[in-house]
N, C-alpha and C positions, 0 to 999 in steps of 0.2 A: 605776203604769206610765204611761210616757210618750212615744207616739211621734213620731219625725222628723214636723217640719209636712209633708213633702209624702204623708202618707200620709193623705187624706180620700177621700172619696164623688166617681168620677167620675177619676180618676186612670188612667193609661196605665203600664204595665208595659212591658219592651223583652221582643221575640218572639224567643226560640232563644237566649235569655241567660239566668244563673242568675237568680233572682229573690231579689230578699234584702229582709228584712223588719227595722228595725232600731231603738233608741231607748231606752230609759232604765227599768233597775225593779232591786229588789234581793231580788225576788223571779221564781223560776222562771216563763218565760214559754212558753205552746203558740201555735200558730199553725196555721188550716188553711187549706187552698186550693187548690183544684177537684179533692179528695178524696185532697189529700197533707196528713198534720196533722204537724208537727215541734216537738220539744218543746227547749227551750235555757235554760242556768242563766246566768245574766248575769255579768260579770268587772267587778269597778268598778266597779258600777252600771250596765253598758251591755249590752245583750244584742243580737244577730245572729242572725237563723233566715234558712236558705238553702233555698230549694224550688228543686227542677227545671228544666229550660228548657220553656217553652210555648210553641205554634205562637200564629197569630194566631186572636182570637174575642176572644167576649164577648157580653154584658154579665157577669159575673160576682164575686162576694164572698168577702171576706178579715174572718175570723173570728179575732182575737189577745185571749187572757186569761191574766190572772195571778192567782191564788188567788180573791177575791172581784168583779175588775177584769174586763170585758171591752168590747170594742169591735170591733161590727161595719163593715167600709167597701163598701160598694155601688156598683154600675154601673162596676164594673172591667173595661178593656178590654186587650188585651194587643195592640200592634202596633209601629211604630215609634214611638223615641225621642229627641228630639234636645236637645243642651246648647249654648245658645245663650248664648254667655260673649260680653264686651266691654265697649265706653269707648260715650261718647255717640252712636256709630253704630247702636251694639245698641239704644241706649235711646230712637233716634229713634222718633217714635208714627205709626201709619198716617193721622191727624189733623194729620198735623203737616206731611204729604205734600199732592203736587197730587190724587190718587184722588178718584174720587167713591165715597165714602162708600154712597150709593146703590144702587154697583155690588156692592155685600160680600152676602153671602149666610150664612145659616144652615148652621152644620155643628155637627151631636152629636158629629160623632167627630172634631174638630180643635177638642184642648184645651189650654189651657197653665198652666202655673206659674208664678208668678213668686217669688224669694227674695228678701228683705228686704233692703234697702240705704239710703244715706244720702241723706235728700231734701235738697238744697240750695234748694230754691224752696217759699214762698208757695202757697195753691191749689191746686188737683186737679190738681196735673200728674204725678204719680204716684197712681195710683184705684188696683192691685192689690197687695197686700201677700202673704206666705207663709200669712198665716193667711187670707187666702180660699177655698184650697185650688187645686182645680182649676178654670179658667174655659170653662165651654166658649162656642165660637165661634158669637156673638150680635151681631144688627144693633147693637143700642144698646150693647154693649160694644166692637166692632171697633176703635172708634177709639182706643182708648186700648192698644189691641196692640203689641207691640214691630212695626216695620216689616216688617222683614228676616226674622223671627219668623212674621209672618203669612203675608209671600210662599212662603215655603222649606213652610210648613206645607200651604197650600191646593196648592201645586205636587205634595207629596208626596201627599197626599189625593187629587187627579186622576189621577196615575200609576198608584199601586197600591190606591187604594180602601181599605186600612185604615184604622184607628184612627191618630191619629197627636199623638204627645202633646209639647210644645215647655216645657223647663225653664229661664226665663230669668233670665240672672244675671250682672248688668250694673249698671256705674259711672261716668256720666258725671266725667270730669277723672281716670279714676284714671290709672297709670302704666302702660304695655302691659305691663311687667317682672312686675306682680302676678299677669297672664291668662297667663304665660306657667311650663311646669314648672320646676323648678331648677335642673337644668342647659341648660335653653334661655336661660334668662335668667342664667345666670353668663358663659356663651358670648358672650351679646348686649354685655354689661356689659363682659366683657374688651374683644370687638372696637372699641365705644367708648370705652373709655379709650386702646388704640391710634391709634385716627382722632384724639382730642383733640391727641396727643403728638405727633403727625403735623404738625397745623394749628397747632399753638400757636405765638402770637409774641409772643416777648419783647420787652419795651422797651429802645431804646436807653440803650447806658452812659455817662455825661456825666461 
């Protein structure tokens, strides 16, 4: 059995949404969680368990096993969830800003994820990878937070006081066409080959 990386120790669930539990076995998998257990035969080797929608709370555990296989995930919190997709703007670092650094503060319950992408640079300029799991929100780690990530997240955490959990997933130089669904970006794509046809000029015939 093998699940999605973003499923570790310290992970944020979205509140009043279905909760879905998902990842890899080719054998029958159960799953419990906070006293709902659902049990699912996997298709292709992929298996999907869907529990109920839950209010906000926590701390709480997520219990998934397959025949001899089990894996418990701890300090599960259920509140807001945000998907923080983009190009080098997302992946600007709060380090990278004018902030004092100084000013950042400790939050248990403003954590983030980050998903695996392609480092073009040298050096620690990317520190969180998918397999860290979930980061929660630490002086010595703030700097290396996605920006716009951290602001949006500490903003939400001051408003409503929940858990509040940031999935980012971001590509400095990619093409906006990749961030965007498929027919937003067939649409985008027509309009610009109209505007090219529009602008285009030919060379004089000699």
């Amino acid at each position: 059995m093998k699940l999605n990386p973003i499923f570790k120790n310290g992970m944020v669930f979205a509140a009043n949404r279905k909760i879905r539990v998902f990842g890899e076995s080719e054998k029958p998998v159960k799953a419990t969680f906070l006293g709902e257990t659902k049990t699912c035969v996997p298709e292709n080797g992929k298996f999907l368990i869907e529990f109920s929608e839950k209010s906000y709370g926590g701390p709480y555990t997520l219990a998934i096993e397959s025949e001899n296989e089990k894996t418990v995930i701890t300090d599960i919190f259920v509140g807001l969830v945000l998907l923080m997709c983009g190009q080098s703007n997302m992946m600007f670092k709060v380090k990278e800003g004018t902030d004092e650094l100084e000013d950042c503060k400790n939050d248990d319950l403003l954590r983030m994820h980050v998903c695996d992408h392609v480092i073009f640079f040298d050096g620690e300029l990317e520190r969180f990878r998918s397999s860290d799991g979930w980061i929660k929100c630490e002086k010595e780690n703030i700097g290396d937070w996605s920006s716009i990530a951290y602001q949006v997240g500490c903003n939400l955490r001051k408003k409503y006081g929940v858990a509040v959990g940031v999935v980012c997933a971001y590509q400095g130089a990619s093409v906006i066409e990749s961030w965007l669904p498929d027919y937003a970006a067939d649409k985008r794509l027509k309009n610009v080959k109209k505007d090219i046809k529009k602008r285009a000029v030919f060379p004089a015939r000699f």
